[in-house]
C-alpha positions in Angstrom: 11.9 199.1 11.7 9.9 198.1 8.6 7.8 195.4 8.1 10.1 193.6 5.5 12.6 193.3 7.9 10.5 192.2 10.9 9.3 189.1 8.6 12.8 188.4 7.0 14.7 187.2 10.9 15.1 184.2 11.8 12.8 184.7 15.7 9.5 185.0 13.0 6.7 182.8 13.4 3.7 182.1 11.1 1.6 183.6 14.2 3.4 186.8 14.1 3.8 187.0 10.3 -0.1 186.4 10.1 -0.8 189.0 12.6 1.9 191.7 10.9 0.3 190.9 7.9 -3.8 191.0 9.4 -2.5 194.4 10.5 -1.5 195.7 7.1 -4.8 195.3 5.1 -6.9 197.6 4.7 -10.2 197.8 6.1 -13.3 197.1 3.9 -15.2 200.2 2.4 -18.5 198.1 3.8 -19.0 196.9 7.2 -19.4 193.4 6.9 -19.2 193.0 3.3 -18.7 189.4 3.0 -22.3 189.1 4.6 -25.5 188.6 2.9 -28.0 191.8 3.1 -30.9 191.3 5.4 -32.3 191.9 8.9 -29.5 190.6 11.2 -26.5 192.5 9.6 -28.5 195.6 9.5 -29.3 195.2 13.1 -25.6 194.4 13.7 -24.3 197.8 11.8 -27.1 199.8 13.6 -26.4 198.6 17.0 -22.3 199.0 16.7 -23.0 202.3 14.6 -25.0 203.1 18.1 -22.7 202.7 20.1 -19.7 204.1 19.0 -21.7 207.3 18.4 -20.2 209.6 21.2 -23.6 211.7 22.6 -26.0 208.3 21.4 -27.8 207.0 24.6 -26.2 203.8 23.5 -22.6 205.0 23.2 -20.2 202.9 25.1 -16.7 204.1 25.5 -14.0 202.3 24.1 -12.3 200.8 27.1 -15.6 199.5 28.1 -16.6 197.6 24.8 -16.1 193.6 25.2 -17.1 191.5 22.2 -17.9 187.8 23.5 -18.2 184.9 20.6 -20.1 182.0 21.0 -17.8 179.2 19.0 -20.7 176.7 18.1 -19.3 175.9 15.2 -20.2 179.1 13.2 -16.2 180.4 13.7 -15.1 177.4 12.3 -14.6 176.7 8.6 -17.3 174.1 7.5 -16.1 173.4 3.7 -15.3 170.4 2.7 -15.2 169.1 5.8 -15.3 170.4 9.1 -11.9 171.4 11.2 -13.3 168.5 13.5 -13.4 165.5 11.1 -10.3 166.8 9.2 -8.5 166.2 12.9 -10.1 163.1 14.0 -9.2 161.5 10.5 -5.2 162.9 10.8 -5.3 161.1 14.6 -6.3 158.1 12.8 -3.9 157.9 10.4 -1.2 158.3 13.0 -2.3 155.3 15.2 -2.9 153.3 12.9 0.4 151.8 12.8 -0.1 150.8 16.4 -3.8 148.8 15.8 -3.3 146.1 13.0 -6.9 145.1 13.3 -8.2 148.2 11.8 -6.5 147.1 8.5 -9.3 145.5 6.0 -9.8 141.7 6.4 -10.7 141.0 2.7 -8.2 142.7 0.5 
């Protein structure tokens, strides 16, 4: 089954249409390209360089490896607003209808 027809019936969701497509692209030439050279990505590619390294005294084997992300707010997109305010603002907007006395008194 190829992937055109997987995305053309009707059962496909954006979720799995995202993922099919996540799955198709190739992976960067650079680890962690999109991040600024310094002291903490070079720790980061040393360490997961480390431990993938079978013999390394580091080496974890693959069905042993969890990664655990701490979402305080560094996942979430920030520009130009936060995820947050964008959802608070679109909760507003469909309420307002039910509070009259948010509408402006002077206009």
């Amino acid at each position: 089954m190829s992937i055109d027809s997987l995305l053309a019936g009707p059962a496909t969701t954006p979720l799995a249409t995202s993922v099919l497509l996540a799955l198709a692209q190739p992976l960067p030439a650079e680890p962690l390209a999109s991040w600024n050279e310094g002291p903490a990505k070079e720790a980061i590619v040393r360490f997961v360089k480390a431990v993938d390294a079978r013999g390394s005294a580091s080496f974890v084997p693959a069905d042993e490896r969890i990664a655990v992300f701490d979402n305080d707010g560094t996942l979430w997109p920030e520009q130009p607003i936060p995820v947050q305010f964008a959802f608070a603002l679109d909760r507003v907007k469909a309420v307002a209808g039910e509070h009259p006395e948010w509408k402006p008194c002077c206009h």
